[in-house]
N, CA, C, O and CB atoms as a CASP TS submission, in Angstrom:
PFRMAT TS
TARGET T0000
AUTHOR 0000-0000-0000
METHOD Language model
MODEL 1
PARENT N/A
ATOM      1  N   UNK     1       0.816  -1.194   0.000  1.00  0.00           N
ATOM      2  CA  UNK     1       0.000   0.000   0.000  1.00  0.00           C
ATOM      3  C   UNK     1       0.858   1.256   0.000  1.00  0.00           C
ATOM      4  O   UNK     1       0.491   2.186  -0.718  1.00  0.00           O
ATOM      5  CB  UNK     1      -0.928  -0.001   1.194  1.00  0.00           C
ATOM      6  N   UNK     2       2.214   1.410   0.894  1.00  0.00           N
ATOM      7  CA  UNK     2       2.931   2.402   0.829  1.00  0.00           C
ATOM      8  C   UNK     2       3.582   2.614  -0.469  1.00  0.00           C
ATOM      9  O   UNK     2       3.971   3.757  -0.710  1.00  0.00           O
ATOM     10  CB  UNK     2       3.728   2.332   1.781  1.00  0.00           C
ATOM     11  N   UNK     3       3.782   1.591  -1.440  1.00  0.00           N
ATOM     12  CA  UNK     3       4.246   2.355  -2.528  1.00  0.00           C
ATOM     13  C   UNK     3       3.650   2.342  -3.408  1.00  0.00           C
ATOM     14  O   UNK     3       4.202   2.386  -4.508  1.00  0.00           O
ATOM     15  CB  UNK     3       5.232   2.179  -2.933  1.00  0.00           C
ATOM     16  N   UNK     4       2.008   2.264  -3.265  1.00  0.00           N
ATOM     17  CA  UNK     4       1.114   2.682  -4.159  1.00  0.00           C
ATOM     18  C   UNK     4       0.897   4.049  -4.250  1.00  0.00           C
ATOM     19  O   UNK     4       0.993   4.723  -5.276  1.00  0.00           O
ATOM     20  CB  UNK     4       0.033   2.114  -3.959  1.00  0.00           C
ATOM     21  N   UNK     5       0.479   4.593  -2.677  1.00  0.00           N
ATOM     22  CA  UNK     5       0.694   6.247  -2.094  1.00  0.00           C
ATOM     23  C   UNK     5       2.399   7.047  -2.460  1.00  0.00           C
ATOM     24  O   UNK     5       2.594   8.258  -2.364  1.00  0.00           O
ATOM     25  CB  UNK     5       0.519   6.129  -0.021  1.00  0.00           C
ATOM     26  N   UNK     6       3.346   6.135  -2.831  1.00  0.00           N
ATOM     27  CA  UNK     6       4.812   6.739  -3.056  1.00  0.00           C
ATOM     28  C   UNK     6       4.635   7.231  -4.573  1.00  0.00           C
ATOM     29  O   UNK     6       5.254   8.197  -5.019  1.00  0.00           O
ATOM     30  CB  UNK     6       6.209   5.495  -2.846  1.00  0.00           C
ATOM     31  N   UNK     7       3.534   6.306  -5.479  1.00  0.00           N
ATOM     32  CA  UNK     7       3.555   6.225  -6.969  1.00  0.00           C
ATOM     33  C   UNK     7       2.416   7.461  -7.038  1.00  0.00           C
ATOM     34  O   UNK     7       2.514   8.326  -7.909  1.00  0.00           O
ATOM     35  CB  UNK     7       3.106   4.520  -7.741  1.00  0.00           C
ATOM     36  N   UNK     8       1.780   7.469  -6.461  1.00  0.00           N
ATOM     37  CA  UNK     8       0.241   8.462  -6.117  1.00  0.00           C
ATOM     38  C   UNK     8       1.165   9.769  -6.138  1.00  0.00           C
ATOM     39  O   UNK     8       1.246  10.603  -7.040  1.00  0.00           O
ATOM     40  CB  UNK     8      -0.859   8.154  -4.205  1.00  0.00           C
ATOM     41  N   UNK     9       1.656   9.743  -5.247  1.00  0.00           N
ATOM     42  CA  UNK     9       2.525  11.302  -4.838  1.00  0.00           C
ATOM     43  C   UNK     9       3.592  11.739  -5.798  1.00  0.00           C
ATOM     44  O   UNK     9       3.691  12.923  -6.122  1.00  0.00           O
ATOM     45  CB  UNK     9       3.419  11.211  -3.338  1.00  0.00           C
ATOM     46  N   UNK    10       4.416  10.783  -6.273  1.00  0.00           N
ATOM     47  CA  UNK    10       5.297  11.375  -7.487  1.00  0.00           C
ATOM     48  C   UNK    10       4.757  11.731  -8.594  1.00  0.00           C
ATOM     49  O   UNK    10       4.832  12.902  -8.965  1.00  0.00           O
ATOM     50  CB  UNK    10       6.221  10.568  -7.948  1.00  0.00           C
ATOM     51  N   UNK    11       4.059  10.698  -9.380  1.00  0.00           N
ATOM     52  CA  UNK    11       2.784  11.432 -10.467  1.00  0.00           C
ATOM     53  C   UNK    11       1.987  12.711  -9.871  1.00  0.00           C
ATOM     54  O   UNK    11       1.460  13.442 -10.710  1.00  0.00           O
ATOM     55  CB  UNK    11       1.427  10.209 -10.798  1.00  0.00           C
ATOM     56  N   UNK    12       1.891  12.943  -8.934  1.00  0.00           N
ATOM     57  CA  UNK    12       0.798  14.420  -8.461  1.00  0.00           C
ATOM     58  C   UNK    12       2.011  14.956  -8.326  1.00  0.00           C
ATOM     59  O   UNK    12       1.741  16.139  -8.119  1.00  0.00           O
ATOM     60  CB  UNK    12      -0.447  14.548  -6.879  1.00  0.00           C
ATOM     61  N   UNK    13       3.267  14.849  -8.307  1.00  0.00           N
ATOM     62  CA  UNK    13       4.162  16.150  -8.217  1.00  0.00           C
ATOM     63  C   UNK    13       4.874  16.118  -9.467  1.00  0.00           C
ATOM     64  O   UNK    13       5.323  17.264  -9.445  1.00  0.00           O
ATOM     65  CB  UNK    13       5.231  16.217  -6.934  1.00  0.00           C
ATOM     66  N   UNK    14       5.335  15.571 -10.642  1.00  0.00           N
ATOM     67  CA  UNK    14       5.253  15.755 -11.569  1.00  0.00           C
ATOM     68  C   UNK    14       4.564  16.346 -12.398  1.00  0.00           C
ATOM     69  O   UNK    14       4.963  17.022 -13.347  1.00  0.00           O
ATOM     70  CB  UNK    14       5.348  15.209 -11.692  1.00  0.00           C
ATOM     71  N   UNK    15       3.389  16.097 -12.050  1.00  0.00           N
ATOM     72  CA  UNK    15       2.224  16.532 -12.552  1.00  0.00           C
ATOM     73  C   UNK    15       2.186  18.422 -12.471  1.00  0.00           C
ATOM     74  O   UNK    15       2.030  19.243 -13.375  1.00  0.00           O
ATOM     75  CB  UNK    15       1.009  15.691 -11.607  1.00  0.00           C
ATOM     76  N   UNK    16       2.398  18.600 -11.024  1.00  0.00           N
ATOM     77  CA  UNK    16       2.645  19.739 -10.550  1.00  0.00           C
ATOM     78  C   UNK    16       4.336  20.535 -11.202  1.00  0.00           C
ATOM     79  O   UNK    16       4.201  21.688 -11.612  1.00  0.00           O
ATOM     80  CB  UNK    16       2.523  19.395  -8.922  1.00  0.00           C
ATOM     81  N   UNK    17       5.236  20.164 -11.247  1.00  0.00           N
ATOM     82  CA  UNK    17       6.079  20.012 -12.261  1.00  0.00           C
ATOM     83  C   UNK    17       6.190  20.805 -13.273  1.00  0.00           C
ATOM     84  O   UNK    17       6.758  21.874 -13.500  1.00  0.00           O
ATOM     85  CB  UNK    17       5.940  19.066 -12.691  1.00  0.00           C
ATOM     86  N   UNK    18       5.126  19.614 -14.193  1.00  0.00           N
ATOM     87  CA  UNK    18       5.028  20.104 -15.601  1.00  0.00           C
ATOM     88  C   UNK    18       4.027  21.281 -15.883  1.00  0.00           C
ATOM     89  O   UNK    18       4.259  21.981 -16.869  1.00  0.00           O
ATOM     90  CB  UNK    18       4.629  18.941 -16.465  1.00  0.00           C
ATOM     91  N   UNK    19       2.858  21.575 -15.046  1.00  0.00           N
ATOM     92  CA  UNK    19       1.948  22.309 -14.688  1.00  0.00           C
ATOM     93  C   UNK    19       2.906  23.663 -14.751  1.00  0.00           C
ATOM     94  O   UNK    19       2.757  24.270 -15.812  1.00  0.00           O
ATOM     95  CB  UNK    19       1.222  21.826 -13.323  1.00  0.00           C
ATOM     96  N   UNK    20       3.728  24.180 -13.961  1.00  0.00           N
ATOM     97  CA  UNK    20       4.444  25.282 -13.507  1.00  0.00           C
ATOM     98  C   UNK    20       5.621  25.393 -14.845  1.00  0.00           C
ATOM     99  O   UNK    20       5.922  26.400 -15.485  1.00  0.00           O
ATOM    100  CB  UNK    20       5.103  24.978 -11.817  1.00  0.00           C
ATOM    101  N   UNK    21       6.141  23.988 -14.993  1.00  0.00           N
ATOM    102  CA  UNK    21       6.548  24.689 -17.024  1.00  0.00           C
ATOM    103  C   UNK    21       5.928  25.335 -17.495  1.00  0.00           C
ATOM    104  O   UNK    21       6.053  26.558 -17.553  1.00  0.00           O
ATOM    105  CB  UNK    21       6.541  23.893 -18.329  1.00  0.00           C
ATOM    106  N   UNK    22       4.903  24.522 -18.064  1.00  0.00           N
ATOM    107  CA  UNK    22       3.687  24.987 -18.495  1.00  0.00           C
ATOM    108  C   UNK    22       3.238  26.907 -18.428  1.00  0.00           C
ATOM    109  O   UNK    22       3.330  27.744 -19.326  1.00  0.00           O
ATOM    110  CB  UNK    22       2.738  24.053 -17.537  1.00  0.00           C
ATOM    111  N   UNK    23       2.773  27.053 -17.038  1.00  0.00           N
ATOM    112  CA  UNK    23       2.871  28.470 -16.808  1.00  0.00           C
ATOM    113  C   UNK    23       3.845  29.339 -17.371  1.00  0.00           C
ATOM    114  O   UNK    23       3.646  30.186 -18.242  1.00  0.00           O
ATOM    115  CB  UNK    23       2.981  28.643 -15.618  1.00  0.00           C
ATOM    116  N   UNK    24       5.183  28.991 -16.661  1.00  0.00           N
ATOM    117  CA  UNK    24       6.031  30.042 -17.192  1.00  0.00           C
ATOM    118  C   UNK    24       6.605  30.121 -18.470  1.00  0.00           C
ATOM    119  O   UNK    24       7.301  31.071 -18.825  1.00  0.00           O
ATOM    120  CB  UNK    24       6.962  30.144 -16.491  1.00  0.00           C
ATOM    121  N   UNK    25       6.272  28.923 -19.340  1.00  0.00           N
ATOM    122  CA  UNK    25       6.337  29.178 -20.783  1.00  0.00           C
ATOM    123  C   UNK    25       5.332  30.001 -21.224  1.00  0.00           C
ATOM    124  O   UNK    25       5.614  30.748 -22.161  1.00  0.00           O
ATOM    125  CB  UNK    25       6.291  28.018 -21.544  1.00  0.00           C
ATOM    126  N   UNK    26       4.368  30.032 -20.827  1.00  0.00           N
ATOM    127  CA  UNK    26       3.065  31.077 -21.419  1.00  0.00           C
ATOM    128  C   UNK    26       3.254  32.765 -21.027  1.00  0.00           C
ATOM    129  O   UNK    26       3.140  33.865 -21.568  1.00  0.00           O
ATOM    130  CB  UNK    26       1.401  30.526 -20.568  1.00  0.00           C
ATOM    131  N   UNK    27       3.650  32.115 -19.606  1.00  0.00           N
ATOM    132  CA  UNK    27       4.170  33.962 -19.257  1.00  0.00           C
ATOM    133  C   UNK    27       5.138  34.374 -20.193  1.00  0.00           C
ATOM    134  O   UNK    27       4.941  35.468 -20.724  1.00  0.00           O
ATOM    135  CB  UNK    27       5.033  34.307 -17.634  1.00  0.00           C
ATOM    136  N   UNK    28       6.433  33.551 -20.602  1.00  0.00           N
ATOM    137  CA  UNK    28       7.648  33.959 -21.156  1.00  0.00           C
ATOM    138  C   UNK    28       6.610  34.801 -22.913  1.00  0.00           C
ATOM    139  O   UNK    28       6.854  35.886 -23.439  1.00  0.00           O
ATOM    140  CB  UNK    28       9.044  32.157 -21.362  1.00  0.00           C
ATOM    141  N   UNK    29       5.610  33.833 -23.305  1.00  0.00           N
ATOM    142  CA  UNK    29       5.483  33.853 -24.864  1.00  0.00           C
ATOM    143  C   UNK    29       4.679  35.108 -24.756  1.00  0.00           C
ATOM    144  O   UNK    29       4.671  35.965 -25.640  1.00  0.00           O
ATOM    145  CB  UNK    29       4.705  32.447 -25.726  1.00  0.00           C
ATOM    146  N   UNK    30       3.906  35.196 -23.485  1.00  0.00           N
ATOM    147  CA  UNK    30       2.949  37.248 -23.255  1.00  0.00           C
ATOM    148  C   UNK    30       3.347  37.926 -23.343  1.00  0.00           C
ATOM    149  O   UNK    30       2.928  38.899 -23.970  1.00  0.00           O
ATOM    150  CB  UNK    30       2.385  38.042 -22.222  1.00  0.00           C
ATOM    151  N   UNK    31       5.410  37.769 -22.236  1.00  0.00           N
ATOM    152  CA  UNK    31       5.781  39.054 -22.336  1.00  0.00           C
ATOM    153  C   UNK    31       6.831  39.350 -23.610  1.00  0.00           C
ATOM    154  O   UNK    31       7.544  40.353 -23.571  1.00  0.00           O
ATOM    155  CB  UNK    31       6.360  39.410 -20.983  1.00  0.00           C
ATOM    156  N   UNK    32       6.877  38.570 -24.557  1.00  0.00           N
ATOM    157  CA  UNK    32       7.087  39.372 -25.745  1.00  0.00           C
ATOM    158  C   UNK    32       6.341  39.153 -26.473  1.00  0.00           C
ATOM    159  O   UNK    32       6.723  39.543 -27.576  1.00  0.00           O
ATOM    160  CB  UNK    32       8.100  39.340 -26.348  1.00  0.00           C
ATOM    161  N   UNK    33       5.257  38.644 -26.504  1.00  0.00           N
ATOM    162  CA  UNK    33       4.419  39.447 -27.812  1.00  0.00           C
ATOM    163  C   UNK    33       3.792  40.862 -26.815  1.00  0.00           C
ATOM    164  O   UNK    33       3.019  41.689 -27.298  1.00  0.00           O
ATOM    165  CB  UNK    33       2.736  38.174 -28.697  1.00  0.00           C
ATOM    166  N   UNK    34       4.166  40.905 -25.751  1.00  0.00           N
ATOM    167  CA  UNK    34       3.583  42.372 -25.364  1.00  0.00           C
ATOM    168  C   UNK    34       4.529  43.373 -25.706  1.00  0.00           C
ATOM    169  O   UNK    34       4.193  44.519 -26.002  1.00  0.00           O
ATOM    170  CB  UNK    34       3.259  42.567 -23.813  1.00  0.00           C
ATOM    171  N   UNK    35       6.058  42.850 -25.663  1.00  0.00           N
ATOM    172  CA  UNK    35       6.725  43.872 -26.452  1.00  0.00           C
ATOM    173  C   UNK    35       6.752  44.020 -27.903  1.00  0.00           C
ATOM    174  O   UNK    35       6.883  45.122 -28.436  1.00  0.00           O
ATOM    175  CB  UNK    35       7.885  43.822 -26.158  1.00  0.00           C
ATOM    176  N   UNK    36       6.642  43.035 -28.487  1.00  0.00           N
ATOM    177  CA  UNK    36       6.116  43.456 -29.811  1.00  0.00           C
ATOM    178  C   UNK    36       4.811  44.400 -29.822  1.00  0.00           C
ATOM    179  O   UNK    36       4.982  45.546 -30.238  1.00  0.00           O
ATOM    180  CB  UNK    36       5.799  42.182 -30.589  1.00  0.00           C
ATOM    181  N   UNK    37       3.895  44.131 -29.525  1.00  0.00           N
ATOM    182  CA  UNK    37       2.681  45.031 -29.752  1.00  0.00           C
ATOM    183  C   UNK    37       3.165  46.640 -29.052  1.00  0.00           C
ATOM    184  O   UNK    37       2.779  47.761 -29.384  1.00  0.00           O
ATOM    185  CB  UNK    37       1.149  44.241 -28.868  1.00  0.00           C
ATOM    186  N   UNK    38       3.936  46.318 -28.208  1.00  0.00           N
ATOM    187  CA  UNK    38       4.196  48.294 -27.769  1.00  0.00           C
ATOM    188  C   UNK    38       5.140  48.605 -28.876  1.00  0.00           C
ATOM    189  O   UNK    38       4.964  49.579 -29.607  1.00  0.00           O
ATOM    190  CB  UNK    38       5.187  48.839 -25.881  1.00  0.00           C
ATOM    191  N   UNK    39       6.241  47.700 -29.019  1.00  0.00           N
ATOM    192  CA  UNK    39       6.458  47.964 -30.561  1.00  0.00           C
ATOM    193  C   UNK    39       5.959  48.547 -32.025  1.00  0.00           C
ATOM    194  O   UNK    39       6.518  49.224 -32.887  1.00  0.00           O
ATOM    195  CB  UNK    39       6.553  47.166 -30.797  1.00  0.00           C
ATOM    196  N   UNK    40       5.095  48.164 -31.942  1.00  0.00           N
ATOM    197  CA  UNK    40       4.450  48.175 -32.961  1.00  0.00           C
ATOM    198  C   UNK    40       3.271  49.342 -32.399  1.00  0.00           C
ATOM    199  O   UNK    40       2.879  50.149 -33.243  1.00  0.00           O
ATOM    200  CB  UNK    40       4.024  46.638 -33.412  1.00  0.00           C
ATOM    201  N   UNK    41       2.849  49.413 -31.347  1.00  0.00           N
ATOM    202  CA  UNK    41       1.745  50.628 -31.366  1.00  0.00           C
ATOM    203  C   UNK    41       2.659  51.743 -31.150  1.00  0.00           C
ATOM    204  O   UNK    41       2.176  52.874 -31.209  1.00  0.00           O
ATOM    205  CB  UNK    41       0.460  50.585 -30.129  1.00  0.00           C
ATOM    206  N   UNK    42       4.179  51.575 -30.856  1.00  0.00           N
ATOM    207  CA  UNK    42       4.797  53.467 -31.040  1.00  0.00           C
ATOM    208  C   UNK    42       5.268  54.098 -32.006  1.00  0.00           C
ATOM    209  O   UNK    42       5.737  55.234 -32.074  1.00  0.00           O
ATOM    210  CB  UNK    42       5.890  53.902 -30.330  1.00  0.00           C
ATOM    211  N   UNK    43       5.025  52.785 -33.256  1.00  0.00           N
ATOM    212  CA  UNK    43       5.526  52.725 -34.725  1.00  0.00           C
ATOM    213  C   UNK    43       4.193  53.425 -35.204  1.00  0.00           C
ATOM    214  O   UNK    43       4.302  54.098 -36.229  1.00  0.00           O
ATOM    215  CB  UNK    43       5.916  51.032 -35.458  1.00  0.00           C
ATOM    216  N   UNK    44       3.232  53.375 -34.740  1.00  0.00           N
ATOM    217  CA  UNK    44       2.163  53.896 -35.320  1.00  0.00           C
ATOM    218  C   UNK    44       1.489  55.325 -34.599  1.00  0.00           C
ATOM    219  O   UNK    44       0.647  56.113 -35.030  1.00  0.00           O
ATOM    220  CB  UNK    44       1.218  52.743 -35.353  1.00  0.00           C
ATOM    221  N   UNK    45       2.084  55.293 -33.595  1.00  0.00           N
ATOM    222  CA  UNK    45       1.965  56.589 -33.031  1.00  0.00           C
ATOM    223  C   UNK    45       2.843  57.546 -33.669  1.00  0.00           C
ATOM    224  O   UNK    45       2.432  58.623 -34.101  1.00  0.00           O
ATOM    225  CB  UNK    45       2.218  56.563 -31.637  1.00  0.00           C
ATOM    226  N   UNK    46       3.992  57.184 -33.729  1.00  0.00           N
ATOM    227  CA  UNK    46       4.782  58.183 -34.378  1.00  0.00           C
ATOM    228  C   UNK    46       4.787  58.468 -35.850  1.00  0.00           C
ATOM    229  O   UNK    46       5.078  59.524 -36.413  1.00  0.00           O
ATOM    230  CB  UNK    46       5.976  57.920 -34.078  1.00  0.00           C
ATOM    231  N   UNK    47       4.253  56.845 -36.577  1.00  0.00           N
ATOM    232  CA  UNK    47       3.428  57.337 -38.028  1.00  0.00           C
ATOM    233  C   UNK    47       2.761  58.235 -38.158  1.00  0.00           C
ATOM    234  O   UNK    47       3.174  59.231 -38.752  1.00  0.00           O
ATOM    235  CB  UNK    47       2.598  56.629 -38.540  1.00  0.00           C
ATOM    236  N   UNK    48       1.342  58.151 -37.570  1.00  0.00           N
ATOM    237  CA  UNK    48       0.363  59.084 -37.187  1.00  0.00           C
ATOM    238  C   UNK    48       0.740  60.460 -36.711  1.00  0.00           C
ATOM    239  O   UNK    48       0.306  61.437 -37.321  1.00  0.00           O
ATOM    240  CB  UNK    48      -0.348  58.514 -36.236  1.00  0.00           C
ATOM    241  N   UNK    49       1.519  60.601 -35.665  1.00  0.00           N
ATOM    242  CA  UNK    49       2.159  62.211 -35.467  1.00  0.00           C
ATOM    243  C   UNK    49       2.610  62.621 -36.235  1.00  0.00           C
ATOM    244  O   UNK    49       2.338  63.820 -36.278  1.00  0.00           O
ATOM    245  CB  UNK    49       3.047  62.564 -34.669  1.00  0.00           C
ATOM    246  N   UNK    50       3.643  62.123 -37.488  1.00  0.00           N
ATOM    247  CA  UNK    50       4.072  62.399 -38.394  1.00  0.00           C
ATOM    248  C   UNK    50       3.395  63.080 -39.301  1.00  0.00           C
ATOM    249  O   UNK    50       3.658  64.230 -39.652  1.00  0.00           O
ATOM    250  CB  UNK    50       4.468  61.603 -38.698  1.00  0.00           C
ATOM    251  N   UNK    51       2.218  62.175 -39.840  1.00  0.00           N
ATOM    252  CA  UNK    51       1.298  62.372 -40.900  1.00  0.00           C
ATOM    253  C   UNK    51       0.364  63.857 -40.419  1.00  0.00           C
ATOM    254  O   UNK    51      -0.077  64.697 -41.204  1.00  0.00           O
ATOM    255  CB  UNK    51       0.307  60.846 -41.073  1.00  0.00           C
ATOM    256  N   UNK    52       0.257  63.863 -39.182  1.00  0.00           N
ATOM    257  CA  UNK    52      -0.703  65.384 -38.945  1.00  0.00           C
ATOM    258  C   UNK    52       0.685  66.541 -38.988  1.00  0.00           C
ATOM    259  O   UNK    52       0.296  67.679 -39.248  1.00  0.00           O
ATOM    260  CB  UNK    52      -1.801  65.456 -36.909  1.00  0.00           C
ATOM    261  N   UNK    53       1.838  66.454 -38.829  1.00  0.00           N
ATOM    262  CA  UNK    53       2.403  67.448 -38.989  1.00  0.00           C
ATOM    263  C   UNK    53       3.030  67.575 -40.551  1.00  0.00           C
ATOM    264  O   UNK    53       3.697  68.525 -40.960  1.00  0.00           O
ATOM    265  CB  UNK    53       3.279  67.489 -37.914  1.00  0.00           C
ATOM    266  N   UNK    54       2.676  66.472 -41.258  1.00  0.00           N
ATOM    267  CA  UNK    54       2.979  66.663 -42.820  1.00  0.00           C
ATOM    268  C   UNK    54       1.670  67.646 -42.695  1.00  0.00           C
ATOM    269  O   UNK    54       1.722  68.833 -43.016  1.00  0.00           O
ATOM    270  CB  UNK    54       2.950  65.070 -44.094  1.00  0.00           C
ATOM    271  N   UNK    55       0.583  67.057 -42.227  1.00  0.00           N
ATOM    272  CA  UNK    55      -0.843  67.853 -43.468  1.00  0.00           C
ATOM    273  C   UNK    55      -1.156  69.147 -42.413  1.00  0.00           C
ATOM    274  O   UNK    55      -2.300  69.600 -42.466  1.00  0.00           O
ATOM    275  CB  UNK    55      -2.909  66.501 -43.814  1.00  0.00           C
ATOM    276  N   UNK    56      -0.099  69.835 -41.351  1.00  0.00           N
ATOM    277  CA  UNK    56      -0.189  70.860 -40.594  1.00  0.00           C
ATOM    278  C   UNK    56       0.737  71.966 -41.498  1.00  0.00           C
ATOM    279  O   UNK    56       0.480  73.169 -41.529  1.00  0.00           O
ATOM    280  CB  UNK    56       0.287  70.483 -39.064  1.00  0.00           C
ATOM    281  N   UNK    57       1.632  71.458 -42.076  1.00  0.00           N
ATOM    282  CA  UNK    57       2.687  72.080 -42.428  1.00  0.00           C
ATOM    283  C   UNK    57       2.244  72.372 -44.222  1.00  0.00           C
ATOM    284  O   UNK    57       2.489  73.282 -45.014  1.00  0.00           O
ATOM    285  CB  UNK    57       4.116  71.081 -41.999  1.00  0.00           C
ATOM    286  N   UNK    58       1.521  71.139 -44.298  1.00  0.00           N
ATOM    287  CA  UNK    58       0.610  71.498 -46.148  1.00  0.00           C
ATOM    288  C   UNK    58      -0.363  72.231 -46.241  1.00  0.00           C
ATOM    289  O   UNK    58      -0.806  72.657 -47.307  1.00  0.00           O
ATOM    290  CB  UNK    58      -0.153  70.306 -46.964  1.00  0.00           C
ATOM    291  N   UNK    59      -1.096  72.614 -44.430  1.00  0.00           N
ATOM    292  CA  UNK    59      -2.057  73.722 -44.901  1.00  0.00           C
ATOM    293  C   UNK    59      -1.124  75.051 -44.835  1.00  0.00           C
ATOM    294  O   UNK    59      -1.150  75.900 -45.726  1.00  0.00           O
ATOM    295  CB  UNK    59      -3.515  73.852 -43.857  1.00  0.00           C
ATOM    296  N   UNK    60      -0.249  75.147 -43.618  1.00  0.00           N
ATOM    297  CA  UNK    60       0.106  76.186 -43.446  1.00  0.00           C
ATOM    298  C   UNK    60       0.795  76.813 -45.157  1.00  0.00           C
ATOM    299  O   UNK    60       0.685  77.983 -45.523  1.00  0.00           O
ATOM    300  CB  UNK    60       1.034  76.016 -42.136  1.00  0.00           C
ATOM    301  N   UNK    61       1.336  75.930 -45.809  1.00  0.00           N
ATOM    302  CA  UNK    61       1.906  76.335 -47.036  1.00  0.00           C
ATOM    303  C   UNK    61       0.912  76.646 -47.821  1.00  0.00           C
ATOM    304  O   UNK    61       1.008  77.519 -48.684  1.00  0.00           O
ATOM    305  CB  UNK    61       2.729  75.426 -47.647  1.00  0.00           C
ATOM    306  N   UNK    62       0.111  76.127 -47.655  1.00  0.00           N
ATOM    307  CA  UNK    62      -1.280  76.609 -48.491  1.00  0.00           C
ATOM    308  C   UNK    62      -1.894  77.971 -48.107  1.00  0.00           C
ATOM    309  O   UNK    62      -1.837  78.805 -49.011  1.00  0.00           O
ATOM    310  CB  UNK    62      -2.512  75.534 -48.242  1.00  0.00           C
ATOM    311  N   UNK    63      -2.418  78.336 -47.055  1.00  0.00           N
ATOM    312  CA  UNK    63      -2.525  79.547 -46.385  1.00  0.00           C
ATOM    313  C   UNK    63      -1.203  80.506 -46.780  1.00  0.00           C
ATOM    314  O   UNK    63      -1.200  81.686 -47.128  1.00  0.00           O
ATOM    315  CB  UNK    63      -2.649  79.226 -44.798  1.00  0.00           C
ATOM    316  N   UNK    64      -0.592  79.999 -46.683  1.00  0.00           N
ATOM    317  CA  UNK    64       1.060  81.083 -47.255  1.00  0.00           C
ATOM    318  C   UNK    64       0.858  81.920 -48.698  1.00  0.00           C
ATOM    319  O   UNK    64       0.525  83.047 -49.065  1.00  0.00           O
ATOM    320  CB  UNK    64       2.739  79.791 -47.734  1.00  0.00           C
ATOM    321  N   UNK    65       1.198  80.875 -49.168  1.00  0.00           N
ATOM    322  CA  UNK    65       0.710  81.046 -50.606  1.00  0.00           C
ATOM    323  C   UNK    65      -0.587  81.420 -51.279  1.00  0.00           C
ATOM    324  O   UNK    65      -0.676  81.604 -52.493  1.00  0.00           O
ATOM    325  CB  UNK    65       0.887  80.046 -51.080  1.00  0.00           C
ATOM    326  N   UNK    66      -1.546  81.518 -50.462  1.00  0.00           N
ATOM    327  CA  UNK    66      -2.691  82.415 -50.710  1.00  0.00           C
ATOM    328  C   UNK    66      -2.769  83.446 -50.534  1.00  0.00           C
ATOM    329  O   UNK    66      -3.175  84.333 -51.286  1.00  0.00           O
ATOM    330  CB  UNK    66      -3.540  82.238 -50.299  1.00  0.00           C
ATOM    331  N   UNK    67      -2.315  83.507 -49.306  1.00  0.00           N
ATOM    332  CA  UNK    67      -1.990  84.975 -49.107  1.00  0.00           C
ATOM    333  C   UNK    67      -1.340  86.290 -49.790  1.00  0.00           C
ATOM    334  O   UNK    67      -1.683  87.455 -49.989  1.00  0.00           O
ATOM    335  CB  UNK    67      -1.420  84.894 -48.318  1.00  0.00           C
ATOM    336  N   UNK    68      -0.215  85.474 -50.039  1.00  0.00           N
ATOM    337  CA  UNK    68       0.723  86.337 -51.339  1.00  0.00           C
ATOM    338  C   UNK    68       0.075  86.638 -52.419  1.00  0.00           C
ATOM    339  O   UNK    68       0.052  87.682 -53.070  1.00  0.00           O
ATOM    340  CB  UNK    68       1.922  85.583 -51.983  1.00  0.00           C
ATOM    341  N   UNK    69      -0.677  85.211 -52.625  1.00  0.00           N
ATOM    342  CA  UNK    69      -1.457  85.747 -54.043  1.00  0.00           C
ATOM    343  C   UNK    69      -2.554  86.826 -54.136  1.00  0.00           C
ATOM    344  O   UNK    69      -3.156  87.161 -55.157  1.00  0.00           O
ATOM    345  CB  UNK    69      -2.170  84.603 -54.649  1.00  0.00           C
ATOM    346  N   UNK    70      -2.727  87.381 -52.710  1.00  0.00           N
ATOM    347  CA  UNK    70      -3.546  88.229 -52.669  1.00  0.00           C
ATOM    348  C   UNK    70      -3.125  89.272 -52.351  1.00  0.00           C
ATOM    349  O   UNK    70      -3.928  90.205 -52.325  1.00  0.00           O
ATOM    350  CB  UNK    70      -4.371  87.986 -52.111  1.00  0.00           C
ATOM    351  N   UNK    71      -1.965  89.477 -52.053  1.00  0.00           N
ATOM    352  CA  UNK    71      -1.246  90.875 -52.187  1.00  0.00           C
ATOM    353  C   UNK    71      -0.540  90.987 -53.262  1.00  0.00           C
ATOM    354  O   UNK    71       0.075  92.029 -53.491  1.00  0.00           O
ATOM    355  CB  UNK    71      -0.351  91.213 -51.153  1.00  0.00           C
TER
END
């Protein structure tokens, strides 16, 4: 009987074991695809900032140049 409970307990801690691999492989694979995605969302933030100071700087040239044409 005792080394039925010895076989009981090593399988439940193996078990436990592979369980806690398990975990911290999943944590490891979150925290970089979480750095990829901040990656990738400051690539698009700074796209985006970009693009309003292209079409800030295309009105202002536009307004410029109207102006002149009206003096």
């Amino acid at each position: 009987m005792s080394a039925l409970v010895l076989i009981v307990t090593l399988i439940a801690a193996c078990m436990c074991i592979a369980l806690g691999v398990v975990r911290i492989g999943v944590w490891l694979i979150n925290r970089r695809e979480q750095g990829r995605t901040r990656t990738i969302r400051d690539a698009a933030f700074v796209a985006q900032a970009r693009a309003q100071l292209a079409d800030r700087d295309y009105a202002i040239a536009m307004l410029d140049q109207e102006a002149m044409s009206h003096d």
